[in-house]
Each structure stands twice: as structure tokens, then as C-alpha cells.
C-alpha positions in Angstrom: -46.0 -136.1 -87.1 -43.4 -135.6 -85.1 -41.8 -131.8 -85.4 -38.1 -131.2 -86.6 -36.1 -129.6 -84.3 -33.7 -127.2 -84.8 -31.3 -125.6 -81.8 -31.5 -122.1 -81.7 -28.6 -119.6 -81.9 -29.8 -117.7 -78.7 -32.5 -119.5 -76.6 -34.2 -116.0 -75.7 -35.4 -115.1 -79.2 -35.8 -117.5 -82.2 -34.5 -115.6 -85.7 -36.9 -116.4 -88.7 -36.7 -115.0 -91.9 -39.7 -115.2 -94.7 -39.2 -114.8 -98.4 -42.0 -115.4 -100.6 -43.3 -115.3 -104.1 -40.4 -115.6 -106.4 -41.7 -116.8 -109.5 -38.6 -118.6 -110.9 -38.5 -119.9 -114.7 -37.2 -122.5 -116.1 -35.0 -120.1 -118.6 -33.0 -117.9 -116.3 -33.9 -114.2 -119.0 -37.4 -115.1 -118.5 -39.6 -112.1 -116.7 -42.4 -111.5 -115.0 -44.3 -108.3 -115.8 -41.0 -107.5 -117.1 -39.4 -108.4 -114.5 -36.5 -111.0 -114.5 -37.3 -112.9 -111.8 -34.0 -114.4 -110.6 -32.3 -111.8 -110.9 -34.9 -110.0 -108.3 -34.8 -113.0 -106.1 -30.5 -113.0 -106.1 -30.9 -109.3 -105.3 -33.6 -110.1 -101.9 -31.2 -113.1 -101.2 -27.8 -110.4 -101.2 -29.8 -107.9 -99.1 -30.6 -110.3 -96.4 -26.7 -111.3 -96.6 -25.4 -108.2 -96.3 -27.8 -107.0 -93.7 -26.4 -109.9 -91.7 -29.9 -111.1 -89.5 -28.9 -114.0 -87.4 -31.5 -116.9 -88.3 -32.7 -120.1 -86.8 -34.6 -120.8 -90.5 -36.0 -119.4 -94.0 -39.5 -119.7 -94.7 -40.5 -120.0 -98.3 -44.0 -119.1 -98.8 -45.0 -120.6 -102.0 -45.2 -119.7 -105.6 -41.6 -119.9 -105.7 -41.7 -120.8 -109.3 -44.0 -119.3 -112.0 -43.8 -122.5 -114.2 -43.6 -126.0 -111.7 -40.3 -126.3 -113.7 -37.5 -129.1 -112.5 -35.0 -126.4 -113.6 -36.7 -123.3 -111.4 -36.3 -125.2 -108.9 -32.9 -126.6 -108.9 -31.6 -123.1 -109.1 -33.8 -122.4 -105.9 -32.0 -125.4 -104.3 -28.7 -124.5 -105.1 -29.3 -120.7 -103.9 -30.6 -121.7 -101.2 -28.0 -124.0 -100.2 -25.4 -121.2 -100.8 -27.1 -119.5 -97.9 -26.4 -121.7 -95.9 -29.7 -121.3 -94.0 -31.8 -124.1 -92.7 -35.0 -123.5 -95.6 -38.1 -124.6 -94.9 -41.1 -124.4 -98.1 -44.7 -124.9 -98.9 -46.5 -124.5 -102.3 -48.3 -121.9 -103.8 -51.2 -122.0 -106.6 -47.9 -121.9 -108.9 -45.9 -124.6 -108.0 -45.7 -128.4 -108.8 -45.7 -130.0 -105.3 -44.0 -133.3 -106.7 -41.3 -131.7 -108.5 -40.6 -129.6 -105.8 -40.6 -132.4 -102.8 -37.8 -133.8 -105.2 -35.5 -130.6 -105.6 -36.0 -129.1 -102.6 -35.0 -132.0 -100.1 -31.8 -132.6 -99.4 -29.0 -130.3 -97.4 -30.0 -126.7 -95.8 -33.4 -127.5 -97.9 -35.7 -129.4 -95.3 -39.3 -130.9 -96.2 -40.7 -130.7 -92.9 -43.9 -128.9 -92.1 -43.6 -128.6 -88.7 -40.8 -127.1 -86.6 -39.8 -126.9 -82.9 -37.9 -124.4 -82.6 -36.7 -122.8 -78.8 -40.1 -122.7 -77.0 -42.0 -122.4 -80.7 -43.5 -124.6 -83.0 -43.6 -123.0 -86.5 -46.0 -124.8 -88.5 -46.5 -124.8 -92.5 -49.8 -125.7 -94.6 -50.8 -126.3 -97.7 -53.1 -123.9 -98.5 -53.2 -124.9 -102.1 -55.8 -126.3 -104.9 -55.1 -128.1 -107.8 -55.3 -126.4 -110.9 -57.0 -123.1 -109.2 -55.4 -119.8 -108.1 -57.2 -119.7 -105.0 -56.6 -121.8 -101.9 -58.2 -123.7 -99.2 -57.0 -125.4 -95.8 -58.6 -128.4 -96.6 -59.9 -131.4 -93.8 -56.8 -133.0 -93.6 -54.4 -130.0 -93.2 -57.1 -128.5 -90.7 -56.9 -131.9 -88.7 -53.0 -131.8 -88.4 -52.9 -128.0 -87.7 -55.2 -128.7 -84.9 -53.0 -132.0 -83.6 -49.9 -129.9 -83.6 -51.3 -127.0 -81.8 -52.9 -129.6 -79.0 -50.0 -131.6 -79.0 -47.7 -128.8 -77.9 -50.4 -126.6 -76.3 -47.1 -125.6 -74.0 -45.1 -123.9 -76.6 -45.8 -120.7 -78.5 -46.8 -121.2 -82.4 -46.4 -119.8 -85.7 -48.9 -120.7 -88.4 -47.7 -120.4 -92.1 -49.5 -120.6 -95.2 -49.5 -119.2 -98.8 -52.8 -117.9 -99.8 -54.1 -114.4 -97.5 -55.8 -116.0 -94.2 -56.7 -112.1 -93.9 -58.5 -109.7 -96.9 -55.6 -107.7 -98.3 -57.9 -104.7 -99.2 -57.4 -105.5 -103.1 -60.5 -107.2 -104.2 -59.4 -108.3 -107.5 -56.7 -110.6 -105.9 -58.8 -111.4 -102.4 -61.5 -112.9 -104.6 -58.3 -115.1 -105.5 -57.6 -115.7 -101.9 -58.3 -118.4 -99.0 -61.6 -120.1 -99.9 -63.0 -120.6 -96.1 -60.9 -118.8 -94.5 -63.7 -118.5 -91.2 -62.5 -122.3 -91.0 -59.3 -121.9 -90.1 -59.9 -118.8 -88.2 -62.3 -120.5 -85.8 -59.6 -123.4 -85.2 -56.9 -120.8 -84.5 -59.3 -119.7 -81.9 -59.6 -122.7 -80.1 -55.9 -122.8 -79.1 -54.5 -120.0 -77.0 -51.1 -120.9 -77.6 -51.3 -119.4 -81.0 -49.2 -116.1 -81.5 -48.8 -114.9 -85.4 -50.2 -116.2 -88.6 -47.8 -115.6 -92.0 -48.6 -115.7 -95.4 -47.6 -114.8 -99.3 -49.7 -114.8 -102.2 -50.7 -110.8 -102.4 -47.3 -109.6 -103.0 -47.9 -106.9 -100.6 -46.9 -105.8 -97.2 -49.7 -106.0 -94.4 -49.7 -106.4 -90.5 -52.5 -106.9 -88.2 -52.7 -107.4 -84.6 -55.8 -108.8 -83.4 -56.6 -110.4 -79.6 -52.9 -111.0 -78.9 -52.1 -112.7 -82.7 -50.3 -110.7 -85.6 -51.0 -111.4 -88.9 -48.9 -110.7 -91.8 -48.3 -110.9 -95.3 -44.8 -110.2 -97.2 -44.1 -108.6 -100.3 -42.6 -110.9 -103.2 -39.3 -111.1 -103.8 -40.3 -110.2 -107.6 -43.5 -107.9 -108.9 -45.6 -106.1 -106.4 -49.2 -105.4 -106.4 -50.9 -102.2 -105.8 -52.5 -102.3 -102.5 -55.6 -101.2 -101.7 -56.6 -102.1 -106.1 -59.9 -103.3 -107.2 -58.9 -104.3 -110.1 -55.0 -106.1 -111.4 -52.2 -103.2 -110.6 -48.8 -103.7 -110.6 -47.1 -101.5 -107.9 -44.2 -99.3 -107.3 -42.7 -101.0 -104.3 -39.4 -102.8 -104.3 -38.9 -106.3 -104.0 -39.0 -107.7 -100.3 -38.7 -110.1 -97.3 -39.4 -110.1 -93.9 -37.5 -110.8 -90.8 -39.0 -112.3 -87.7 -37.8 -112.2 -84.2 -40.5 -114.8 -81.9 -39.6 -113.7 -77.8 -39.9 -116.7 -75.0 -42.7 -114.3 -74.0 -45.1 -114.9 -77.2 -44.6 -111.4 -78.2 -43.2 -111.5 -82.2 -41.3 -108.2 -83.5 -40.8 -107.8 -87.2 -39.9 -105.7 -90.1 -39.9 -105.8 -93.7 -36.8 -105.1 -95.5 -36.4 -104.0 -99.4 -33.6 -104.4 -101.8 -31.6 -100.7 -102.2 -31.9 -100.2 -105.9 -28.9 -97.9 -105.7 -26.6 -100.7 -104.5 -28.5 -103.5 -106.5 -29.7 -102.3 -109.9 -32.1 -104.4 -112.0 -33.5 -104.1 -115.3 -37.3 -104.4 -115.7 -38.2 -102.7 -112.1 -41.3 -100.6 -112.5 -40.2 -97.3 -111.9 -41.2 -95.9 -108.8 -44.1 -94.0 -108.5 -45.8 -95.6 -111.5 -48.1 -98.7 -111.4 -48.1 -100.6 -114.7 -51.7 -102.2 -115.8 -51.4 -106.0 -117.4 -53.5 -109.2 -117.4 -54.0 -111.0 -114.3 -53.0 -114.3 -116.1 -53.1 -117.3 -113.3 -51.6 -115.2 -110.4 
């Protein structure tokens, strides 16, 4: 497969920026956790306007709707498009992979699953199962991971998924996690050319630098879970997305940013402070 190439604005530093987790409905008053989701996810979209981060591309990390619904994700398309970001998705245990390869093709909304970006290739797997919460890298997306990493054994890469390649520390929801995770790890491990691994799913916040690679998870652009739970916990934090900056060094620096609530109120936010117990449902 040959990589889609995109021209960076500077050709020191490539500019990525991750959101993850949205959980979009069909019908736009519908919530999660009480919650509405789209109104969370316009909120995380007019934070990362108004901060004003230059960017090469958007990575969405899966689960991007809660119901597989042709409607959940024309509105992403549309917002998207208004954002006028080159967008770049994989699924989560949530989405409908056929609906959304037909809404989420066409203008800033690209397909592709692997990127060349500068001197990086940013590459994006399906991590997914069908019909199960949890997630594997199966054979075949092993076997392209490791052609793309050989192929361009020159050029820095970024490997993106949706399920945790890491444990998050909550056991009820790492038990819902990557199914063979050791599998991908050992690959990763053949190729020195690998520099961050990036990943949704837990909707929490996590980074973890180990033998030169930095792994990191995001927090949903909706609910967040309570980290460190054993069992299901909603959290306190406020809906998230991260920014990535990837040097022609290797070296990656990033931060995770989360909406004001003062400047962007929503109703159905957990109050701070308080985590709210519910059923874990198919997370």
C-alpha cells in the first residue's frame, strides 16, 4: 500500500492532532451517561480552533459513534470538513466500518491508513473485532504494519490504534482491551525506526516512555473514566484531545488539552470532583 502523502506546513516538525472517542448518535439530544455527545464533541472541536495549533492532520481514534448510524456519521463528516483539517480515522468496537468508509471519504475526510508525512510515516490499524468490545491486531493488519515499517525503515513512525496497546491501570476496562497485545509489542520491537504508539478506547489520559517509544492514550472527547477503577467509574475529568508535535530528530512532544467549561458550558457534565456509577453496557 502505497502511503498518502501530505506536505507539511514546516518541514522541521510535523503538527498532529488526536481526537478520540466521541460517541455520536444518530438523534443529535441523544447522551451518553448523560452526556450529549455532540454537543461535547463541537465543544473539543471549538477548543482546538480557538487554541489555533497549526496541523499537518486529525487523527480519529475510533468509537466515533455510539450507534454505527449513517446519520452519526454524516454529522462527523460535515464537522470535520468545516475544520478544514486533513482527517484521517480508524474504527473502534462501536463503529460500523462499512457505513463509515462511505461517509467519511470524500474532501478533508481521507481513508487512508497510512501516511507519509515530512520524514514520518503515521500508520493506522484496525484494532477491532466484530461484535466484541475488545480488540485484536489480527494477521493481516500485523503483516501490513510490519511491511510499512520495513518498507520505510528510513523514516520515523507513528503507530495508531484504538483499543489500549498498554494496561491503563483500570481493570474493569483493560480486561476489555487489546487481546494479544505481546504480539504487536514484539513486532514494534523488531523495527527501530519506531518512535510513539497512540491509542483511544479508555477514555483517559496516560503517557509512557519506554526504550526511546512514548505511548499514549487520549481522553474522549465525551464521558471520562475513572482511572486507576476496578470496577465501571465514570470520572470527573473534562472532555479532551491531544496535540502532537513529531521532530526530524524522532523525539515526539505532546500535551493534552481540555475544553474550559467556563467559556463552553454543557449540560450533562459530571460535576467535578464526583464520579457517577452506571452499567458498563458495550463500552
Amino acid at each position: 500500500m502505497t502511503p498518502h502523502q501530505i506536505e507539511p506546513v514546516n518541514n522541521d516538525v510535523v503538527h498532529l492532532l488526536q481526537i478520540t472517542d466521541s460517541h455520536i448518535f444518530a438523534d443529535p439530544a441523544a447522551c451518553l451517561w448523560d452526556m450529549n455527545t455532540r454537543q461535547s464533541f463541537a465543544a473539543v472541536c471549538k477548543q482546538v480552533l480557538v487554541n489555533k495549533h497549526p496541523a499537518d492532520a486529525l487523527l480519529a481514534t475510533g468509537d466515533l459513534s455510539q450507534d454505527g448510524s449513517a446519520e452519526s456519521y454524516q454529522y462527523l463528516a460535515d464537522y470535520f470538513e468545516r475544520m478544514e483539517i486533513p482527517t484521517f480515522w480508524i474504527p473502534g468496537n462501536h463503529d460500523d466500518p462499512r457505513i463509515m468508509g462511505e461517509y467519511l471519504n470524500s474532501g478533508q475526510v481521507n481513508p487512508a491508513k497510512r501516511l507519509l508525512i515530512g520524514n514520518w510515516q503515521i500508520i493506522l490499524l484496525d484494532s477491532t473485532i466484530d461484535g466484541e468490545v475488545c480488540g485484536r491486531v489480527s494477521e493481516a493488519q500485523l503483516a501490513f504494519l510490519d511491511s510499512a515499517l520495513a518498507q520505510l525503515a528510513d523514516e520515523h513512525a507513528l503507530v495508531c490504534l484504538h483499543h489500549q496497546a498498554l494496561p491503563s491501570g483500570s481493570l474493569w476496562i483493560d480486561q476489555k482491551g487489546l487481546k494479544d497485545s505481546a504480539r504487536l509489542k514484539n513486532l514494534l520491537a523488531c523495527h527501530d525506526n519506531v518512535r510513539g504508539v497512540l491509542w483511544g478506547h479508555v477514555h483517559q489520559e496516560s503517557h509512557t516512555s519506554i526504550d526511546g517509544v512514548e505511548w499514549m492514550s487520549t481522553p474522549s472527547s465525551c464521558v471520562q473514566f475513572k482511572p486507576g477503577a476496578e470496577e465501571f467509574c465514570i470520572g470527573s475529568e473534562r472532555p479532551g484531545y491531544r496535540r502532537l508535535s513529531l521532530f526530524a530528530d524522532g523525539h515526539i512532544e505532546t500535551q493534552v488539552h481540555r475544553i474550559d467549561n467556563s467559556n463552553s458550558p454543557l449540560a450533562g457534565l459530571p460535576d467535578q470532583g464526583h464520579a457517577q456509577r452506571g452499567p458498563v453496557g458495550n463500552d
